[in-house]
Phi, psi and omega in degrees: 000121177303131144273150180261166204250121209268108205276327195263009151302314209272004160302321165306333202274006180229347165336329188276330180288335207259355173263347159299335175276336163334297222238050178284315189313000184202087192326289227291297197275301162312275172351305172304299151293326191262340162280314182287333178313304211297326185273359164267290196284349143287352169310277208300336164288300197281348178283348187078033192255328172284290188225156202275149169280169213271144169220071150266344214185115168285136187349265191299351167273023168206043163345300192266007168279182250262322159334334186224344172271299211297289192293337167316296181296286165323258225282310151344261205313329179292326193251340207252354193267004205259015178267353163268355148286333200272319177279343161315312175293326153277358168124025207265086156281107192060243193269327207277149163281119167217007162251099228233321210250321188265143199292173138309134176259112198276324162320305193299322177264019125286313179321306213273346196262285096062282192295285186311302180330302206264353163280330191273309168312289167015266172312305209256347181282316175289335214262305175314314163303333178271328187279313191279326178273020167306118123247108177232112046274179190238175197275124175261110159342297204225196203201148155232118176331150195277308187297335159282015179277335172310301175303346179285283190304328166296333182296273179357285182310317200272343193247350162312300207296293181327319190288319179302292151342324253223297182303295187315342175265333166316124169288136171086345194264310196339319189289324178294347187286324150329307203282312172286007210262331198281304204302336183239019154285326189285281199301302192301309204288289191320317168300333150302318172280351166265324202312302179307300172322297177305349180068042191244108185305305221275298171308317172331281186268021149295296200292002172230357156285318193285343166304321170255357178298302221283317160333291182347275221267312141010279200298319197259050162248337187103355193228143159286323204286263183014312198253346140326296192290307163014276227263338172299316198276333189278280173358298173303328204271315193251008165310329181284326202260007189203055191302309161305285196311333169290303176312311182300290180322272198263200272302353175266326169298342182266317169298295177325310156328306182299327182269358198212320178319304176324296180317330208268337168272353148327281176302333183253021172263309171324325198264294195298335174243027159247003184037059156248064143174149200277166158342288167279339175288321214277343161316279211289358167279282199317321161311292161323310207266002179243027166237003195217039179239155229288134145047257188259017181301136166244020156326313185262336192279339163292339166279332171287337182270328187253308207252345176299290160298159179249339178299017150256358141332290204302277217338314164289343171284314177302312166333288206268354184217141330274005192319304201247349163235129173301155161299161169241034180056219181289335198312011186234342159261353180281334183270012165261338151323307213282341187300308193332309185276166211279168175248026178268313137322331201216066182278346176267003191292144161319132149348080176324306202283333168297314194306302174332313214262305179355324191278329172294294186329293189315306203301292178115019172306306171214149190275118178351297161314332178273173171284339182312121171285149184213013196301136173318148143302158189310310186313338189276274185338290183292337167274332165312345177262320198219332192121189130029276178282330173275341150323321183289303207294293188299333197274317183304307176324281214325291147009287196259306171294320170305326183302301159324318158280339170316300193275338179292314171286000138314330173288290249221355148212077140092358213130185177296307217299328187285338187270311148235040183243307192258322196278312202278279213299303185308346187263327225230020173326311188301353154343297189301352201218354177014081161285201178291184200284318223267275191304343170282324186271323160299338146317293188309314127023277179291305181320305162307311144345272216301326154325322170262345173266338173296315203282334163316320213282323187284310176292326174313335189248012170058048160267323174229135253231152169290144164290000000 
């Protein structure tokens, strides 16, 4: 049953930010409220206590709408990882106290008290954008027999990956190849979690190769999130039907990740991407060396402090706008206008990642000269547009257009599982990650696009059929 949406609830969802501004004269503690707010507002969200949760669907069976994949993943990483940076700053390694003999650096832990602040507005401006436009069950348009959805999502998976290869050799074309590449990893890992139940012997092991291609190619990119992600989604994916197993399993596997991953990407960015060792070699060094490394290795707690988090990225963007750079307005969606066209139309179009980085360069984030990528986050972009209000404005958009495109591919195949378990996480993944303003909205963009020629190609061929 659809609810309407009661607005003096969602004033609670910013108590925590207005009570970190209270307590600004005293960072340590405004900090603190404003980290623990993000973990109240997924309370007070995930529980239905703002607006009730869609019940149409049980809590694990509908995992990936955008109330629970996006703010978990999103809004986690944004808001919840910077407290082991906030604790370095107090003199902290992990629990121990080791800075003993040097005064604190109180600039810095104001910035970051600062910084947490407008993440803890953030966090309640995007979750408001997603709660009002929540309308569940969504009306559904068209329908697909239940029995052909196993084979549909293996077709997906096996006809996507290729096609997607096919974009990446197109000049200018490339951003489709992300997006199918993702649409059939989404389609394999989901087509794996129907298989097993139904016992489809043929599907099983079609759905756990390309299940272990896509590991693959995970462990050998050099990056965590990818093999994060792996192992997060097919967990979510096979939780309704294997809830112990899953529990038991994939979260005591997702910590350990956290724990063993700096090293092992550490080590194989050291080997493979200076090319002293091929791929495959330089996996099983980085395996070895994140399974056997020392002690006194201080590899994860520097990856927990600088690179889990992004905030001493922002500090410095806050740092430097506007005392020494004006906001930039409208200018970061007008360079996201220009982001849109394909450069198969537009072969002379501006760089993306050159527009991006000139705010990096101005900011004084990384220097003109080094080879270092540095892009904002999206939440950076908006304040760099406005402050504040733009943190409100924008992060409520984010919010509120993913929830909308959400309930539209629901609309328009069928339901949860093509609609959003396959369509939305597979086209509209970049949700999940809030890049700069340029690379997100021209994702988002395409992605829709791409969302209307499957749903063309599936009604042409009258797989998915009118009510």
């Amino acid at each position: 049953m659809k609810k309407g949406n009661d607005i003096t609830k969602f004033f609670l969802l910013f108590a925590p930010w207005a009570l970190a501004m209270l307590f600004e004269p005293s960072p340590v503690t405004s900090y603190f409220i404003a980290w623990l707010g993000s973990f109240f507002i997924f309370y007070v969200t995930l529980t239905g206590k703002i607006k009730p949760l869609p019940a149409d669907r049980t809590f694990g069976e509908q995992l990936m709408r955008p109330i629970f994949i996006i703010q978990i993943v999103f809004a986690g990483y944004m808001c919840c990882t910077s407290i082991f940076y906030f604790l370095s700053l107090l003199g902290y390694e992990y629990l121990s106290k080791t800075n003993t003999l040097f005064a604190l650096d109180q600039d810095a832990i104001q910035l970051a008290a600062q910084c947490q602040r407008y993440y803890c507005l953030g966090h309640a401006a995007f979750v408001s954008g997603i709660l009002f436009f929540m309308n569940y069950p969504v009306e559904k348009k068209y329908y697909i027999e239940k029995e052909k959805i196993a084979n549909l999502l293996l077709m997906t998976a096996l006809i996507s990956f290729p096609v997607s290869i096919l974009f990446l050799r197109l000049p200018g074309l490339s951003q489709f190849y992300f997006q199918l590449s993702s649409l059939s990893f989404i389609a394999g890992t989901l087509a794996l979690a129907f298989a097993l139940p139904l016992q489809k012997i043929t599907n099983t092991l079609i759905c756990l190769a390309l299940y272990l291609f896509n590991l693959y190619q995970a462990l050998t990119s050099g990056f965590k999130e990818p093999i994060i992600i792996s192992i997060l989604v097919l967990g979510i994916f096979l939780y309704p039907n294997y809830k112990k197993i899953v529990t038991v399993v994939f979260v005591p596997l997702l910590i350990s990740l956290f724990i063993f991953l700096p090293a092992y990407v550490s080590s194989f960015r050291g080997t493979a991407w200076t090319g002293e060792e091929n791929v495959d070699d330089a996996s099983q060094i980085a395996l070895n060396a994140a399974l056997n490394k020392d002690a006194d290795d201080n590899s994860n707690w520097g990856f927990l402090v600088f690179r889990l988090s992004e905030i001493e990225m922002f500090t410095k963007y806050v740092k430097s706008t506007p005392e020494k750079v004006d906001f930039y307005g409208l200018q970061l969606l007008k360079q996201s206008a220009i982001a849109i066209v394909p450069r198969a139309l537009w072969p002379s179009k501006p760089i993306t990642e050159s527009l991006i980085m000139e705010r990096v360069y101005a900011a004084g984030v990384v220097n003109k000269n080094s080879n270092v990528s540095a892009k904002p986050a999206y939440i950076v972009d908006a304040y760099l547009s406005y402050g504040a209000m733009g943190i409100f404005i924008f992060l409520f958009a984010y919010g509120a257009v993913a929830q909308i495109i959400a309930c539209k591919a629901e609309e328009m195949f069928g339901g949860y599982i093509l609609g959003t378990a396959l369509i939305f996480s597979g086209l509209f993944q970049i949700f999940w990650r809030g890049l700069s303003f340029e690379f997100l909205i021209n994702s988002v963009f395409w992605s829709y696009v791409t969302m209307l020629i499957v749903f063309k190609i599936l009604r042409s061929r009258n797989i998915l059929k009118e009510i």
